[in-house]
Backbone and ligand atoms as CSV (ligand in chain L), in Angstrom:
chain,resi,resn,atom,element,x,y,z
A,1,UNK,N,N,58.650,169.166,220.841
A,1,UNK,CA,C,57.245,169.451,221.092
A,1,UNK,C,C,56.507,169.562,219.759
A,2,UNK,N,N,55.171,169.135,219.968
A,2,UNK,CA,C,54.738,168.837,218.551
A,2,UNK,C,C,53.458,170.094,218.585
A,3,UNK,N,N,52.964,170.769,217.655
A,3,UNK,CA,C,52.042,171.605,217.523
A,3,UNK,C,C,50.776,171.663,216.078
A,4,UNK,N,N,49.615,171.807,216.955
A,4,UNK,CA,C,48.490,172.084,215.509
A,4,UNK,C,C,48.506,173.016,214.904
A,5,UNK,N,N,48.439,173.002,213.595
A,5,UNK,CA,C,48.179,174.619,212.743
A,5,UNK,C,C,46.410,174.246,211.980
A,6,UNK,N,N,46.160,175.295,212.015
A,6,UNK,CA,C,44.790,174.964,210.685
A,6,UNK,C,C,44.832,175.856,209.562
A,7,UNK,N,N,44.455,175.199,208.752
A,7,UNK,CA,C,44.437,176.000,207.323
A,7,UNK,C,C,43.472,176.584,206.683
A,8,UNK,N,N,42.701,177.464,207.029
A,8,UNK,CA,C,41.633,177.783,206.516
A,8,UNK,C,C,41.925,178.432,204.951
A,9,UNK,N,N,40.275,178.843,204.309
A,9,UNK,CA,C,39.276,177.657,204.386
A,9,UNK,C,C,39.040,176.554,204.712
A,10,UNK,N,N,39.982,175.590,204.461
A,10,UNK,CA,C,39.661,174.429,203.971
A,10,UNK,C,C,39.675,173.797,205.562
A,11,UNK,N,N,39.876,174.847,206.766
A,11,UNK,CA,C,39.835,173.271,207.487
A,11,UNK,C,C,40.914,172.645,208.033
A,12,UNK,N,N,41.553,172.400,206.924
A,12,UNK,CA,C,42.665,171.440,207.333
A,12,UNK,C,C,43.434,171.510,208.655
A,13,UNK,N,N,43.814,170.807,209.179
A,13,UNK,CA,C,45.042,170.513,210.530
A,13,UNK,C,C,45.810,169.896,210.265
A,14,UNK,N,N,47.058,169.995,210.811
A,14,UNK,CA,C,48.275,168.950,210.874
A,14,UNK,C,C,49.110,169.340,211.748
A,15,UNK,N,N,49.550,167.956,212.076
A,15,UNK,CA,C,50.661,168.251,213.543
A,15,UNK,C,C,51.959,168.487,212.964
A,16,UNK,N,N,53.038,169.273,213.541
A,16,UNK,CA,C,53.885,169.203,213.330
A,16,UNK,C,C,54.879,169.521,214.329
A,17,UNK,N,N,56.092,169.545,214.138
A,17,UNK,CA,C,56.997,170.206,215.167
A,17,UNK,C,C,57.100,171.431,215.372
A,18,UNK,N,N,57.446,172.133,216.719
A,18,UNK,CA,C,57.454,173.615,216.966
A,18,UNK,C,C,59.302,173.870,215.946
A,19,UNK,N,N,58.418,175.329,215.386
A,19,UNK,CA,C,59.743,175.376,214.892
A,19,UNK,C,C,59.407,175.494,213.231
A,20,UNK,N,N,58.144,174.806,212.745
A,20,UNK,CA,C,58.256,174.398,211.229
A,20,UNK,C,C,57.968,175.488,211.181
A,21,UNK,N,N,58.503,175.931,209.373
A,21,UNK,CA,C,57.581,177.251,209.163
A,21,UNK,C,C,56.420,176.660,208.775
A,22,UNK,N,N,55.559,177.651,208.505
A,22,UNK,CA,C,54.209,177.930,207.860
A,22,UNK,C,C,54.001,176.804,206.738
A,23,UNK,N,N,54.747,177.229,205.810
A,23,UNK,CA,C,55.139,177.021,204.390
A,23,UNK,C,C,54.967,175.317,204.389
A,24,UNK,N,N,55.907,174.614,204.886
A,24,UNK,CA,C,56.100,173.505,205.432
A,24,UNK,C,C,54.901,172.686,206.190
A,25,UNK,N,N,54.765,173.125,207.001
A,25,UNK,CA,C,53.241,172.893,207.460
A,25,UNK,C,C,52.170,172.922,206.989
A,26,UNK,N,N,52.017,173.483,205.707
A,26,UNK,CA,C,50.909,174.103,204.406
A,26,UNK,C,C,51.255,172.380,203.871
A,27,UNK,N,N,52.574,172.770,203.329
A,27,UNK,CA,C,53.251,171.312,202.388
A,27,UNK,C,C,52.573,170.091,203.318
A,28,UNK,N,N,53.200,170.385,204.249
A,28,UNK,CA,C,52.550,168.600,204.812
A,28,UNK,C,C,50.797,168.280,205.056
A,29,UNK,N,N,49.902,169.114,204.793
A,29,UNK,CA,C,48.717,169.257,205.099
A,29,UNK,C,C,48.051,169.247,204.115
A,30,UNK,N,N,48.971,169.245,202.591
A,30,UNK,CA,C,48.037,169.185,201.435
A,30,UNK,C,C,47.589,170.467,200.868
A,31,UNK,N,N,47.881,171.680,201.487
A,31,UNK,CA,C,47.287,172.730,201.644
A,31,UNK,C,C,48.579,173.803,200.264
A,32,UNK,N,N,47.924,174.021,199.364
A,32,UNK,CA,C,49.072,174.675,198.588
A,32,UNK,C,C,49.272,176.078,198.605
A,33,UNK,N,N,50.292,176.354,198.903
A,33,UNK,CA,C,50.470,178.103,198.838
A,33,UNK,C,C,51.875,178.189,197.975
A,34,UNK,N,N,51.132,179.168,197.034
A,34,UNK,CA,C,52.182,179.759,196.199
A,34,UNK,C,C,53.504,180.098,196.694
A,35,UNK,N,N,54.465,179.588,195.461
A,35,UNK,CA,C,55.947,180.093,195.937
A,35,UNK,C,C,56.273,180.263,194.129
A,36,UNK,N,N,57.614,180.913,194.975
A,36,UNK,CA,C,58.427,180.942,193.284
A,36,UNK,C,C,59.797,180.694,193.637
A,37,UNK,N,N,59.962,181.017,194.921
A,37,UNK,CA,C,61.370,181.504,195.442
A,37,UNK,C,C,61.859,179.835,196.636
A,38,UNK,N,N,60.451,179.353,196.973
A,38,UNK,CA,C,60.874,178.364,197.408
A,38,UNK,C,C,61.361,178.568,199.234
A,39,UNK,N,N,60.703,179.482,199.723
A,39,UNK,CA,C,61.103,179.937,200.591
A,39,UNK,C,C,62.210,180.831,201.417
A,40,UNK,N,N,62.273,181.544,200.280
A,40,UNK,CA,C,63.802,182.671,200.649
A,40,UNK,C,C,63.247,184.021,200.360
A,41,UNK,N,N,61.986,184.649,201.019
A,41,UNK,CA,C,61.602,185.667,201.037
A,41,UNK,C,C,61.708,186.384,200.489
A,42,UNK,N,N,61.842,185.640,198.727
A,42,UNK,CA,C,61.874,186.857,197.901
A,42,UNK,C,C,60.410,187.051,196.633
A,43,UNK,N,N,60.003,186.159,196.636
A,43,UNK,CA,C,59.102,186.486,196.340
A,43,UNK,C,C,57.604,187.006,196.080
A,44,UNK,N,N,57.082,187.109,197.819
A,44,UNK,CA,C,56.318,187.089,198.438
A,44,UNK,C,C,54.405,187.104,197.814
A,45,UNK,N,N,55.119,185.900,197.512
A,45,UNK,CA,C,53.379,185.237,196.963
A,45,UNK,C,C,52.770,184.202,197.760
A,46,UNK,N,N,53.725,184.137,199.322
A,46,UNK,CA,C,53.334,182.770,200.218
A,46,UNK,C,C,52.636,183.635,201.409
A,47,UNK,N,N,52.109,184.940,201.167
A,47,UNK,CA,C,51.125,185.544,202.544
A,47,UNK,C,C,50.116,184.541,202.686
A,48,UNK,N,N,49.821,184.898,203.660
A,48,UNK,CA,C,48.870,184.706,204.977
A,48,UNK,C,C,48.591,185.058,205.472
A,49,UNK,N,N,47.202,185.144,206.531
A,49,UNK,CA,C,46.573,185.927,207.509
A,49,UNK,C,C,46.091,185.324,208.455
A,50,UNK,N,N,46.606,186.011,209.618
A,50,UNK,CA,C,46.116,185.098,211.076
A,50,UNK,C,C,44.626,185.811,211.221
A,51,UNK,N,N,43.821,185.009,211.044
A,51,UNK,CA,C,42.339,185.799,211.443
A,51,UNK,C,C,41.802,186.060,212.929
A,52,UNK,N,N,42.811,185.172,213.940
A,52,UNK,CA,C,42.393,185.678,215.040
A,52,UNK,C,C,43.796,186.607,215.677
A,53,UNK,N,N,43.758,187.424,216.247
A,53,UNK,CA,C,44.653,187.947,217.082
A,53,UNK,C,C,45.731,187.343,218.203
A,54,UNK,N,N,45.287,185.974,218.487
A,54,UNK,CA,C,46.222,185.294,219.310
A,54,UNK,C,C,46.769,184.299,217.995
A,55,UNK,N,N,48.269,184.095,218.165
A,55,UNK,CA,C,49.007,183.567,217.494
A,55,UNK,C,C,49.979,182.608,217.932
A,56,UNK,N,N,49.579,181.670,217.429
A,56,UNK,CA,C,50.872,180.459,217.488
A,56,UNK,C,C,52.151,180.329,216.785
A,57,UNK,N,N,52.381,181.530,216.344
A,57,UNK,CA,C,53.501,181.972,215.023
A,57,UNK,C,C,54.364,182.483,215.960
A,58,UNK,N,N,55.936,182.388,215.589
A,58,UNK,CA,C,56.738,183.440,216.109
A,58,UNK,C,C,56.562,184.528,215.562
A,59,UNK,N,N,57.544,186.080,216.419
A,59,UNK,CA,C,56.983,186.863,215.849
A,59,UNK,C,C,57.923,187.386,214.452
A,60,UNK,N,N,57.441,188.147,213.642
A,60,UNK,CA,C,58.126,188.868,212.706
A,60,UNK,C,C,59.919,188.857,212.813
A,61,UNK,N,N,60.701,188.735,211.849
A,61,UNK,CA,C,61.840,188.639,212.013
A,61,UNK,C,C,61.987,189.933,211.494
A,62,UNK,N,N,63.428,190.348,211.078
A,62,UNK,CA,C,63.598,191.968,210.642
A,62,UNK,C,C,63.324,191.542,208.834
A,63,UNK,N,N,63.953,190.622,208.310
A,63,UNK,CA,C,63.454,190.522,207.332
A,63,UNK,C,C,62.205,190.387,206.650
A,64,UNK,N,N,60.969,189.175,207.461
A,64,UNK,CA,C,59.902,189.810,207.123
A,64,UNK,C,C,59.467,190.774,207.225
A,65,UNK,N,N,59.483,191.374,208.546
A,65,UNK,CA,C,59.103,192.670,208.508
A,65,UNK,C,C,59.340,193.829,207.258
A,66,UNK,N,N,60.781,193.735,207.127
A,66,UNK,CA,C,60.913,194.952,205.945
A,66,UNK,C,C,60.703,194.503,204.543
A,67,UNK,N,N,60.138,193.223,204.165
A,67,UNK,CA,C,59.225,192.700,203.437
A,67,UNK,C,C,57.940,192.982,202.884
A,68,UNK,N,N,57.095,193.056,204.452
A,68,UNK,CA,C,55.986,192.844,204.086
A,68,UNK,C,C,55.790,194.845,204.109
A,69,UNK,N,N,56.281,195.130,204.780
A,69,UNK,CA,C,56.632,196.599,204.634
A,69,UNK,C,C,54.935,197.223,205.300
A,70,UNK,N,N,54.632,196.929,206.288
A,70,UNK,CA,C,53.146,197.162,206.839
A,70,UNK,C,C,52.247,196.817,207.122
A,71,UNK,N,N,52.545,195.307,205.896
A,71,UNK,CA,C,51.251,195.010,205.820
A,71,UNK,C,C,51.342,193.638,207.314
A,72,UNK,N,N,51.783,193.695,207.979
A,72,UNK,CA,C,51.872,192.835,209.001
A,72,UNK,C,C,51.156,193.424,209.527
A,73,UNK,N,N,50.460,194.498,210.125
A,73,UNK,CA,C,49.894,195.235,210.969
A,73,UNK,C,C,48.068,194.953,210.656
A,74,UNK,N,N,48.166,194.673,209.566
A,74,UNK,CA,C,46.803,193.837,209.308
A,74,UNK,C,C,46.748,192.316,209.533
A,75,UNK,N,N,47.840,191.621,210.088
A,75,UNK,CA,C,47.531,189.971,210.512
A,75,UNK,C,C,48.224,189.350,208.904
A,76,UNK,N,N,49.125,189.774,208.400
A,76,UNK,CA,C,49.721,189.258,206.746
A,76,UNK,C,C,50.805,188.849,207.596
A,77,UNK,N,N,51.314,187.458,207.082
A,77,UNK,CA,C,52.636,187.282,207.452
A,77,UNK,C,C,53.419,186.019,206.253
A,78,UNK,N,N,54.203,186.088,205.861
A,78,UNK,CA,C,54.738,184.927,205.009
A,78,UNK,C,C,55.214,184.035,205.682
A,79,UNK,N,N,54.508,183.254,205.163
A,79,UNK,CA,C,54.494,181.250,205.241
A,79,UNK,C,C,55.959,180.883,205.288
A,80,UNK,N,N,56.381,181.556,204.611
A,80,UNK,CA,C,57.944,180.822,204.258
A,80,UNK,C,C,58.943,181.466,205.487
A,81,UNK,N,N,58.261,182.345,206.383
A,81,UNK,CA,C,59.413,182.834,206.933
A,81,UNK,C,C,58.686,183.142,208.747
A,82,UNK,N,N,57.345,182.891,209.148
A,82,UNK,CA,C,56.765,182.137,209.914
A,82,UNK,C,C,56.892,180.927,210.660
A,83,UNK,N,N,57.141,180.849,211.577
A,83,UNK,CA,C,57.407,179.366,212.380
A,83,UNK,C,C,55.990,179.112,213.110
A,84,UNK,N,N,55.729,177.901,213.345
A,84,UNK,CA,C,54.787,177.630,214.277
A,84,UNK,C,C,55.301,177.313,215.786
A,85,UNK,N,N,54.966,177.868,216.847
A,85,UNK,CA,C,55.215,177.414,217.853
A,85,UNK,C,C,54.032,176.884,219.347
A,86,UNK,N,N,52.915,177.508,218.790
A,86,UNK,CA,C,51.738,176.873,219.618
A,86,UNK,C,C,50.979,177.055,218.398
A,87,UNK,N,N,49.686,176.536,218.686
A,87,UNK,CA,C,48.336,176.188,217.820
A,87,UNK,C,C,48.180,177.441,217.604
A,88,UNK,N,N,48.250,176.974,216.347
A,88,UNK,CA,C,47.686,178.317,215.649
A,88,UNK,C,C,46.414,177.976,213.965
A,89,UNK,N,N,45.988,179.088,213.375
A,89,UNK,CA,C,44.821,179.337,212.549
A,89,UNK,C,C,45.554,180.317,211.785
A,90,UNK,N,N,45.487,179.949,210.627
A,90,UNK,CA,C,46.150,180.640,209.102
A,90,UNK,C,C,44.932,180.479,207.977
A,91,UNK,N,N,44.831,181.685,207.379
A,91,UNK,CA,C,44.326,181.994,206.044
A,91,UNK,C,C,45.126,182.106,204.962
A,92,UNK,N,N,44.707,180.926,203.927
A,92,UNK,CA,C,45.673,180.886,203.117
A,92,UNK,C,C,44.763,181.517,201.851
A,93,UNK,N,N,44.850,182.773,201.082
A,93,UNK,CA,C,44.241,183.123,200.372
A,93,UNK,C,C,43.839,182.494,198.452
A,94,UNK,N,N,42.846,182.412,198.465
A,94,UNK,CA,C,42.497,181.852,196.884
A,94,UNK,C,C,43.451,182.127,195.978
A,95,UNK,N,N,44.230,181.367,195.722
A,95,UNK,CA,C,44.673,181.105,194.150
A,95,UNK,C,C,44.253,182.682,193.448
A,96,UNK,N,N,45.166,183.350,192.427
A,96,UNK,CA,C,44.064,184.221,191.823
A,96,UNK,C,C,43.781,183.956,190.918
A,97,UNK,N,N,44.339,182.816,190.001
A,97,UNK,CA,C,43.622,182.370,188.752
A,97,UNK,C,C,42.827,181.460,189.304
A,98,UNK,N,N,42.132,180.803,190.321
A,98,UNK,CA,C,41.267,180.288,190.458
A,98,UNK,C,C,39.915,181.079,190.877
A,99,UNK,N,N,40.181,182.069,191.404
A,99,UNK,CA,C,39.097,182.998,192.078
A,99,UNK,C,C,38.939,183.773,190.637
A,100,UNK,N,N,39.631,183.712,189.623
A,100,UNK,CA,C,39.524,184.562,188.431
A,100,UNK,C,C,37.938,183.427,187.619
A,101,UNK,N,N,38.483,182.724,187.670
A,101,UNK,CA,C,37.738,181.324,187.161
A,101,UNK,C,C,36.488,181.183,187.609
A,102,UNK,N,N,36.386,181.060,189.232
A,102,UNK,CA,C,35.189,181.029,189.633
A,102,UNK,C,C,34.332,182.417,189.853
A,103,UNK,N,N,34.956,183.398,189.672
A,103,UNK,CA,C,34.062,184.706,189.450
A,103,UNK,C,C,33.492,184.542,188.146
A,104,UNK,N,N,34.278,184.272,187.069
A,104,UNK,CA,C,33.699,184.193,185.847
A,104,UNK,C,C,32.105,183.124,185.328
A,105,UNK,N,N,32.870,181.831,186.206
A,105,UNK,CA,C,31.867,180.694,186.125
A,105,UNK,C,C,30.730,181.336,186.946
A,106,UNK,N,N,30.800,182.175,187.833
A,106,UNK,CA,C,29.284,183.055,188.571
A,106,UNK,C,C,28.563,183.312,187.949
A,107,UNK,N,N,29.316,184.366,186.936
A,107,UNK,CA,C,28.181,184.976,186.115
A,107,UNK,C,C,27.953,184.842,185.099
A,108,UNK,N,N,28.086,183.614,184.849
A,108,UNK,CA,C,28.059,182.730,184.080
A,108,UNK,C,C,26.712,182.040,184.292
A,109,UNK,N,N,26.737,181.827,185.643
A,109,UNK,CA,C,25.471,181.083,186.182
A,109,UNK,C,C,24.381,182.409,186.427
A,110,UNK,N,N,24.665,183.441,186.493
A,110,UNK,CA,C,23.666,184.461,186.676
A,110,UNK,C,C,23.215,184.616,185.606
A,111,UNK,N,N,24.091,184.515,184.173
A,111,UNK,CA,C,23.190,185.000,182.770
A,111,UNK,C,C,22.811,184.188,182.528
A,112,UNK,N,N,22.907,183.050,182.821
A,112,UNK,CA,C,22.232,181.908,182.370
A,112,UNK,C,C,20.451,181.638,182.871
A,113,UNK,N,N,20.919,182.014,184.145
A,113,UNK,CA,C,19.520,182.088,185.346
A,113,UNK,C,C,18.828,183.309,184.506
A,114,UNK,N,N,18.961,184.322,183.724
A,114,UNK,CA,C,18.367,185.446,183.547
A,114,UNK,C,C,17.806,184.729,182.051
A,115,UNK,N,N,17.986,183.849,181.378
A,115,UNK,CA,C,17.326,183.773,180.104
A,115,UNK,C,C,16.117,182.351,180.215
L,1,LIG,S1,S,58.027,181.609,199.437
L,1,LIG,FE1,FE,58.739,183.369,198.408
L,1,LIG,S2,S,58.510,184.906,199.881
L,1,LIG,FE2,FE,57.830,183.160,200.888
């Protein structure tokens, strides 16, 4: 059985098989989310957030869970250890050296606007 994920911001969709993780589904969609570990839940720089409450994800395994250590209870779940199994909607959060970048380039444009 084949299933949609979307990737927000950006939008993106891609089909894939029930079963892929997250992570994988990110990979095939163009969509980049940080790793270090490559998918072995150890490094946990591949969160995510389901922004709506219905989920196409399986649920929490014991390892994510004692991972994310809570923060699942706010809609966080890692990509790498996430499966898709119906349509689902993922937030994949900004880069932080890119959001570092474009905060800077802001006010950048604000002092500029001020002279
Ligand atoms: S890829 Fe490292 S924890 Fe998910």
């Amino acid at each position: 059985m084949n299933v949609e994920i979307t990737f927000l911001p950006s939008g993106r969709s891609v089909i894939v098989r029930a079963g892929t993780t997250v992570l994988d589904a990110a990979r095939k969609a163009g969509v980049p989310i940080r790793t270090r570990c490559d998918g072995k839940a150890a490094c946990l720089m591949c969160k995510v957030t389901m922004p709506h409450s219905s989920s196409g994800l399986t649920p929490l395994n014991d390892n994510e869970r004692r991972k994310l250590a809570g923060l699942d209870r706010s809609g966080t779940r890692l990509a790498c250890q996430a499966r898709v199994f119906g349509r689902a909607v993922v937030e994949v959060p900004e880069d932080p050296f890119r959001a570092a970048v474009r905060k800077q380039m802001m006010r950048q444009a604000e002092d500029d606007e001020l002279w």
